[in-house]
C-alpha positions as CSV (number, residue, x, y, z in Angstrom):
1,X,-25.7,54.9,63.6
2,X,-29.0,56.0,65.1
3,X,-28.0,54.0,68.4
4,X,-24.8,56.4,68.8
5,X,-26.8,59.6,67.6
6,X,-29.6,58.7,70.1
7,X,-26.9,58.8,72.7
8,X,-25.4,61.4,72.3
9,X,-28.4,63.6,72.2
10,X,-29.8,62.2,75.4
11,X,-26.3,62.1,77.0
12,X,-27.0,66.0,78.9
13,X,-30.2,65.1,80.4
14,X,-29.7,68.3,83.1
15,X,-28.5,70.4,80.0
16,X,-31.8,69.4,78.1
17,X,-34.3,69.9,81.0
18,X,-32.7,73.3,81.2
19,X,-33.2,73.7,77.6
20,X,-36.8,73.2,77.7
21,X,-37.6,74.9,80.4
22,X,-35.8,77.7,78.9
23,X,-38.1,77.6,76.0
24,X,-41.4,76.9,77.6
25,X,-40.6,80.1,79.7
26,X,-40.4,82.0,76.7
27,X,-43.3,80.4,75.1
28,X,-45.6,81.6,77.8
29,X,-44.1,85.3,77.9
30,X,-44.3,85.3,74.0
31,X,-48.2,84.1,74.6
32,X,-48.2,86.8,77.7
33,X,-47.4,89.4,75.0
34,X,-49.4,88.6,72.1
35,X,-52.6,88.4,74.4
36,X,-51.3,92.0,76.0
37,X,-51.1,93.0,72.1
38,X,-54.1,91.9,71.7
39,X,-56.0,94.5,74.3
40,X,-53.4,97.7,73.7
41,X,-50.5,97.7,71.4
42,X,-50.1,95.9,68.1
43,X,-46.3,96.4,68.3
44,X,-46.6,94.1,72.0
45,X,-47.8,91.1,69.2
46,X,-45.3,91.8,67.1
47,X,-42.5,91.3,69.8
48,X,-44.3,88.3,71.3
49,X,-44.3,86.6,67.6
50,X,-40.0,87.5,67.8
51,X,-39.7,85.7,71.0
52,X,-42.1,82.7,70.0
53,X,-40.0,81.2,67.2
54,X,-36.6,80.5,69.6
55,X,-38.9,79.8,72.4
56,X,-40.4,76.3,70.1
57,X,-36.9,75.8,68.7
58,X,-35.4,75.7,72.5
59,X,-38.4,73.5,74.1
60,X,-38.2,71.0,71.1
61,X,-34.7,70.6,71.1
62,X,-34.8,69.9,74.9
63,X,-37.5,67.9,74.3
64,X,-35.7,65.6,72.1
65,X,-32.6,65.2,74.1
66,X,-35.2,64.2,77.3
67,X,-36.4,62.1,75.0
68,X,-33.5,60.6,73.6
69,X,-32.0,60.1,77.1
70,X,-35.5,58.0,78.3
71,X,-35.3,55.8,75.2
72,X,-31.0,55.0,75.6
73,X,-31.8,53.7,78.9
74,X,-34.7,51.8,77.8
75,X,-31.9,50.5,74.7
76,X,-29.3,49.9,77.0
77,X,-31.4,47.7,79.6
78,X,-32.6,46.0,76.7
79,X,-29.3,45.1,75.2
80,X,-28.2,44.0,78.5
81,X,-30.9,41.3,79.1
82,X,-30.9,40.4,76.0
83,X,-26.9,39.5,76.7
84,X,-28.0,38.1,80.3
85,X,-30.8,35.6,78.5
86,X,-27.8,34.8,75.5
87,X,-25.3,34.0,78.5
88,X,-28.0,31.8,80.2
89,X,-29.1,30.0,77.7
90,X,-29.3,26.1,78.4
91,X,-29.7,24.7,74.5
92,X,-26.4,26.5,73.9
93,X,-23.3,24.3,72.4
């Protein structure tokens, strides 16, 4: 079950480097802004704090699905020498 889940997260590796670059773009403006709140309007913060909350949620969930697309190719290489060393096994009947 976690085997299928993990690939289907990591199975848009493009879609979920898009993802997090999407988010870590509006992480920094949302950082941009509440610094440029900081020195004239409050209101600037305010707007920066709106745009920071989708900008995490975006760059974790692209996170995750680069993640999950590193560690199904580090699953499925596994799987396959582990079949390769069960295929070439000399004490086998």
């Amino acid at each position: 079950m976690i085997k299928s889940l993990i690939f289907r997260w990591g199975s848009r590796p493009k879609f979920s480097a898009k993802l997090f670059f999407t988010g870590l773009a509006l992480f920094v403006i949302s950082v941009v802004l509440i610094a440029a709140g900081y020195y004239s309007h409050h209101l600037l913060q305010l707007v920066g704090l709106a745009f920071m909350l989708p900008a995490v949620i975006l760059a974790v969930y692209g996170y995750i699905g680069i993640f999950a697309n590193r560690f199904s190719q580090v699953l499925e290489s596994r799987s396959q020498r582990l079949k390769h060393l069960k295929d070439n096994d000399p004490f086998r009947n």
